[in-house]
Residue, then its C-alpha position, 0 to 999 in steps of 0.5 A: x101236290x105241294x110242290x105242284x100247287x105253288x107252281x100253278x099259284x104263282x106261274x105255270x110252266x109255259x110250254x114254249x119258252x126255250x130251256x136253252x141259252x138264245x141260239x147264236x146269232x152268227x155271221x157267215x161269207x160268200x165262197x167263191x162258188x155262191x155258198x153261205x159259209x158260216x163258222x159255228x164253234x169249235x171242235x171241242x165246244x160241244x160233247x158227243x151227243x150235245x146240240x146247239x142252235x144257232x141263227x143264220x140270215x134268219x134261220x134256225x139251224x140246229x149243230x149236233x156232234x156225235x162220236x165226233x161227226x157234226x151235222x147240222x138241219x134245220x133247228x125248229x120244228x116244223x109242226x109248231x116252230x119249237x126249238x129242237x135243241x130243247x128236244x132229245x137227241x139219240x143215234x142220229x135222231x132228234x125228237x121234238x120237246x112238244x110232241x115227240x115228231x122225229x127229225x133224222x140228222x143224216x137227211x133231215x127227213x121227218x121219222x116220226x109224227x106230227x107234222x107234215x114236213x122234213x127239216x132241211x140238212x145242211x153241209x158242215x166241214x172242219x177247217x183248224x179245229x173249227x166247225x163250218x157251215x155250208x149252204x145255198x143263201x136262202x135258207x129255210x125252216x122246212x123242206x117239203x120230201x122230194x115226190x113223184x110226178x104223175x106218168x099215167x092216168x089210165x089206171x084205176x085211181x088209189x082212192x082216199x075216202x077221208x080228209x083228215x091227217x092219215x089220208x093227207x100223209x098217205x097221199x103224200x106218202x105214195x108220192x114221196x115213195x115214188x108212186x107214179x098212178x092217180x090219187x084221188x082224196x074225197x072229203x065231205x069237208x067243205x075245206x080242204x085237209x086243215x088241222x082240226x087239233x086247232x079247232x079247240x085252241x083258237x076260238x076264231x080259228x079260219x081255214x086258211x091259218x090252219x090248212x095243211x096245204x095250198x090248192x097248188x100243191x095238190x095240183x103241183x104233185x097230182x093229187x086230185x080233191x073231190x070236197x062235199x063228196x062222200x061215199x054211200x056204197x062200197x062193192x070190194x068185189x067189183x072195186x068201186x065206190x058208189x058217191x052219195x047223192x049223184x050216184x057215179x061210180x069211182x073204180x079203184x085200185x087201191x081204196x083207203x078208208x079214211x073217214x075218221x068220227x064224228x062228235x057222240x051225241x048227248x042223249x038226254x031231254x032237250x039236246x036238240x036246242x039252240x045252242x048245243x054245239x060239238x067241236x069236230x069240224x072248222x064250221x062248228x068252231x063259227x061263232x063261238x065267241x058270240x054266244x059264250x057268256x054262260x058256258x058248260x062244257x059236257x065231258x072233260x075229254x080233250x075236246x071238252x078241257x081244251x073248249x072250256x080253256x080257249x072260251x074262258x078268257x072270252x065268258x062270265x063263266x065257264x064249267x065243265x061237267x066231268x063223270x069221274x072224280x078227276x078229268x082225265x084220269x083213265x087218259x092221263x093219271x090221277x096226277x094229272x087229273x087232280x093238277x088239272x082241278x087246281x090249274x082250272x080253279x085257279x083260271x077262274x073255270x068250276x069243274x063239276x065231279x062225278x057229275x051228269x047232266x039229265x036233261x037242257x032246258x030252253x026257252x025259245x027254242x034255245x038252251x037256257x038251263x043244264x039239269x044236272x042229276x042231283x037237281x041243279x039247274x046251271x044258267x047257259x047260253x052255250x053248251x059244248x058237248x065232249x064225250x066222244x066218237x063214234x066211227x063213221x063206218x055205217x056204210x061199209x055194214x055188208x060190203x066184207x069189210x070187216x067191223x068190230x063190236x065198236x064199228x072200228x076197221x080191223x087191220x094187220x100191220x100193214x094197215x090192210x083191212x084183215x079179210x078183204x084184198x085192196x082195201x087199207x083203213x087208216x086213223x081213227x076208224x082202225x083197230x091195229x096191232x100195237x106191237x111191243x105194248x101190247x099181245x100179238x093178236x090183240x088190235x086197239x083203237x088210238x084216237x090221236x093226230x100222231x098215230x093217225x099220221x103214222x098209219x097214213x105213212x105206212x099205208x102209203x109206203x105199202x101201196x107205192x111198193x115199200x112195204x113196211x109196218x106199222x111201228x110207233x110209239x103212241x104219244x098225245x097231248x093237251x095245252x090248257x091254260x099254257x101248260x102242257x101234259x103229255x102222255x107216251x106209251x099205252x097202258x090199259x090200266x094205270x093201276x099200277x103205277x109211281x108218280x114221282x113229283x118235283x117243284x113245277x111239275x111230276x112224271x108218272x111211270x105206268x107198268x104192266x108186270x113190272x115193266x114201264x109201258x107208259x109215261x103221263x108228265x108235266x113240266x120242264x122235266x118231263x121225261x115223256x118225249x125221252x121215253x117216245x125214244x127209249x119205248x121206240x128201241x123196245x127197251x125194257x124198264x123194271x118198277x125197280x130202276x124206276x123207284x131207284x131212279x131220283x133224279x128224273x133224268x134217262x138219258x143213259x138209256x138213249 
C-alpha cells in the first residue's frame, strides 16, 4: 500500500484531468460549396492506431489513422464530455477512458454502453501529404441516431413498464432499428426518465440537470409517457396490463418489463423514524443538505460510499457502518477496499468495520442514536441506508411469468422471458446468460447502469425485427472523493487473483482456472477500460502472461 498511500496524502488522481497534450485548436476555410475546411496534420504525424484531439469552432474533434486511413468523430464523449483520445482505440473502435461506452470510427454510432447518444462522423481527405477536415459549420458533440416515424397506431402498443435506462434505450432502440408501431413507457416516477447514477453524487441534484430527454423528444419520435402509473396485474394469456388504482386495461404486443428495485429496507428497532432516508429515486435526493450535521451511512455499497462522500463536505461528521472488514471487497477486491479506508480517512469520514447496527433511537418521533452491536451508541440527525435491492416483481407471482429464488426475471439471450411468448424483461429485475464469463445455462443478475442499457438495445433490436443477443462486457464504477475505481469483467470469486501496484494507483487481474476474467483498477494506468476491449474479442489471458506482464500496458493484444 506504500505507493498508493503517498498518493492519497498528497494528491489523488483526478479522474477527469486529461492525459493528453491540449487538443489543437485549429483554423479552417469556407469552400466554395458552404463546407468548413480544416487542415489537421500531416500524413506521417500520427502512427497506425494513435488519435489526436483537435478543437474546431468549438468543438472537440477526434483524428485517428489506422493501417493508413484517417477518420475523424467527434472527440468527447457524450455520457459526461470525457476526452475520447484518453480513451482506447482498436479495430475501428474507440472506448471511453471513464466508463468504457463504445464509439465506432466508421459511423460514429455508439456500440457499447453508457450513454444515450452517437458522436458525430466527420469527412477527411488527403491534399499533399496533409489531412483535412470536412464539414457543415455548426458543428457538435453528439448525434442523436436517426429514428423511425410513427405510421400506425392501430395495433397493440409495445408496452414498456419501467423508466429507468433499459426501458428508455429499448424504446430508442425500436425506433432507430425502424420500428414504425405505438410505444407506450409507463412509470411510477413523477419525472421523466433521468439519470439516477447522479442521485448520490449531487446532493442538490434537480430533474431537469439530469434528465435523459425533453418532453419534445418523446413527442418528436412517438413515444408516449404514462407518469405515476404502475402496473397491479398481468394477463400473458390475454396480453394485457392491468393499471393500479384506475383499473384500465392496456392490450399489448410486445410487454417489457422494466420495473427495476427498490431500496432493501433495514430491519432493525426504530428504522421507521424521522430521518431514515434510502436514495433510489430523485425525491429521496430532497433535503438532504438540510438535515446532514451528524450523518451514518448504513452499508458501504456504492449507494452508501458514494451518500457519504457527496454529504461529507456539507456535515460535522460523516460515518459509515460497513459489515466486512474492507467496503467493497467481494465488489471490487480487497485492494480496493483497504484504498478506499485510506481515501475516507484522509477526507475526514470514519468507516466502522466489521460492524452492524442493532437498533435507532429517537426522540420525537425522529433518529437521534445508531446502536451499534458492540453497544455504542453514534449521535445522528440523518441516517442513510444502503444495503441493497429487492426486485420489484410481486405483482407478476401467477402471471407465467417465471421468478427465480430471488424475485429476478429469468430471460435467454434475447432478453425474452424463458416460458412465456411476447414478454421481455430488461435491467435489474433480470438474470441473464453471461456468455464467455460464465457456463452456458447459467443466468446472473448484474445491477448496473451499462448492462441495464445493453440489454435495453437488445431487446428493442429483437422486438423491431433485428434480432441480436445479448453480448457485453460488465463494467461499473465509483467516484468517491475524485478518484475513480473500476471494475470490468465478472468474477464470482476474487480468491484467486494478482494485484499489481504502482505509484498513484494498482490493477487487480482476477482469474477463473487460470484465465483473467476480470480486472478491478485505480489510477492513470489502469487498465479496466483496455481489458472491456480485450474480454469483448473472447481473448483469452493466462495467470502466467499476467505475472510476466511488469509494465501494466496490453496494448498488443487490441
Amino acid at each position: 500500500m506504500g505507493s498508493i498511500s503517498k498518493s492519497i496524502k498528497d494528491s489523488w488522481f483526478d479522474e477527469r484531468k486529461p492525459t493528453v497534450e491540449a487538443a489543437q485548436d485549429v483554423p479552417g476555410k469556407t469552400t466554395d460549396s458552404g463546407l468548413l475546411e480544416v487542415p489537421l496534420c500531416k500524413t506521417t504525424d500520427l502512427r497506425n492506431g494513435e488519435m489526436k484531439e483537435f478543437e474546431i469552432e468549438g468543438a472537440c474533434v477526434l483524428l485517428v489513422k489506422d493501417k493508413g486511413e484517417f477518420a475523424a468523430i467527434g472527440g468527447k464523449c457524450p455520457h459526461y464530455g470525457a476526452s475520447l483520445a484518453n480513451g482506447v482505440y482498436s479495430n475501428g473502435k474507440v472506448r471511453c477512458p471513464l466508463h468504457g461506452a463504445c464509439f465506432s470510427t466508421e459511423s460514429g454510432d455508439i456500440e457499447d454502453f453508457p450513454g444515450l447518444d452517437c458522436v458525430p462522423k466527420y469527412q477527411t481527405k488527403i491534399v499533399d501529404d496533409e489531412v483535412r477536415f470536412v464539414a457543415p459549420r455548426g458543428l457538435s458533440n453528439k448525434r442523436v441516431r436517426g429514428m423511425a416515424t410513427v405510421s400506425s397506431s392501430a395495433r397493440a402498443p409495445v408496452v414498456i413498464v419501467g423508466g429507468g435506462p433499459s426501458g428508455q434505450i429499448c424504446a430508442e432502440s425500436m425506433r432507430q432499428e425502424g420500428y414504425r408501431g405505438r410505444i407506450l413507457i409507463i412509470s411510477a416516477d413523477r419525472f421523466l426518465p433521468y439519470d439516477r447514477v447522479q442521485l448520490t453524487k449531487r446532493i442538490r441534484a434537480k430533474h431537469e440537470d439530469i434528465q435523459l430527454r425533453e418532453w419534445s423528444f418523446y413527442e418528436e419520435h412517438g413515444i408516449e409517457i404514462r407518469l405515476e402509473t404502475s402496473v397491479g396485474e398481468v394477463s400473458t394469456e390475454e396480453k394485457f396490463v392491468k393499471l393500479r388504482g384506475s383499473g384500465e386495461k392496456i392490450v399489448y404486443s410486445k410487454l417489457v418489463i422494466a420495473v427495476g428495485g427498490r431500496a432493501r429496507k433495514l430491519e432493525v428497532p426504530g428504522s421507521g423514524l424521522e430521518g431514515v432516508r434510502y436514495i433510489r429515486n430523485l425525491e429521496d435526493n430532497r433535503n438532504l443538505a438540510a438535515r446532514a450535521k451528524h450523518v451514518v451511512v448504513i452499508g458501504a455499497s456504492f449507494v452508501g460510499l458514494e451518500s457519504a462522500a457527496m454529504l461529507a463536505p456539507e456535515a460535522q461528521s460523516v460515518t459509515v457502518i460497513c459489515n466486512d472488514s474492507a467496503p467493497l471487497r467481494r465488489t471490487m477486491g480487497a485492494i480496493a477496499g483497504k484504498t478506499i479506508l485510506e481515501l475516507f480517512k484522509v477526507n475526514g469520514v470514519k468507516i466502522e468495520v466489521n460492524a452492524s447496527v442493532v437498533a435507532l433511537e429517537g426522540k420525537h418521533g425522529r433518529v437521534s442514536k445508531v446502536v451499534l452491536a458492540d453497544g455504542r451508541r453514534l449521535e445522528v440527525d440523518l441516517v442513510i441506508v444502503g444495503i441493497g435491492m429487492v426486485p420489484n416483481t410481486e405483482f407478476l407471482k401467477g402471471t407465467g411469468i417465471q421468478l427465480d429464488s430471488r424475485g429476478f426475471i429469468p430471460v435467454n439471450e434475447k432478453m425474452e422471458a424463458v416460458g412465456v411468448k411476447d414478454v421481455f424483461a430488461i435491467g435489474d429485475v433480470c438474470a441473464f446468460p453471461l456468455r464467455w464469463f460464465t457456463s452456458s445455462d447459467k443466468r446472473v443478475n448484474v445491477q448496473h447502469y451499462q448492462i441495464a442499457q445493453r440489454q435495453g438495445k437488445t431487446a428493442g433490436g429483437v422486438i423491431a425485427g433485428k434480432p441480436q443477443r445479448i453480448q457485453t462486457v460488465p463494467f461499473f464504477w465509483t467516484v468517491l472523493f475524485k478518484t475513480g475505481f473500476r471494475f470490468t469483467g465478472f468474477a464470482e470469486t476474487m480468491d484467486d487473483c494478482i494485484v499489481k501496484e504502482y505509484d498513484g494507483g494498482y490493477n487487480m487481474y482476477i482469474f477463473k482456472d487460470n484465465h483473467l476474467v476480470a480486472v478491478s483498477s485505480m489510477g492513470p494506468k489502469a487498465q479496466s477500460v483496455p481489458f472491456t476491449e480485450i474480454f469483448s474479442k473472447c481473448i483469452i489471458v493466462t495467470k502466467e502472461e499476467v505475472k510476466m506482464n511488469n509494465t501494466n500496458d496490453w496494448s498488443h493484444l487490441l
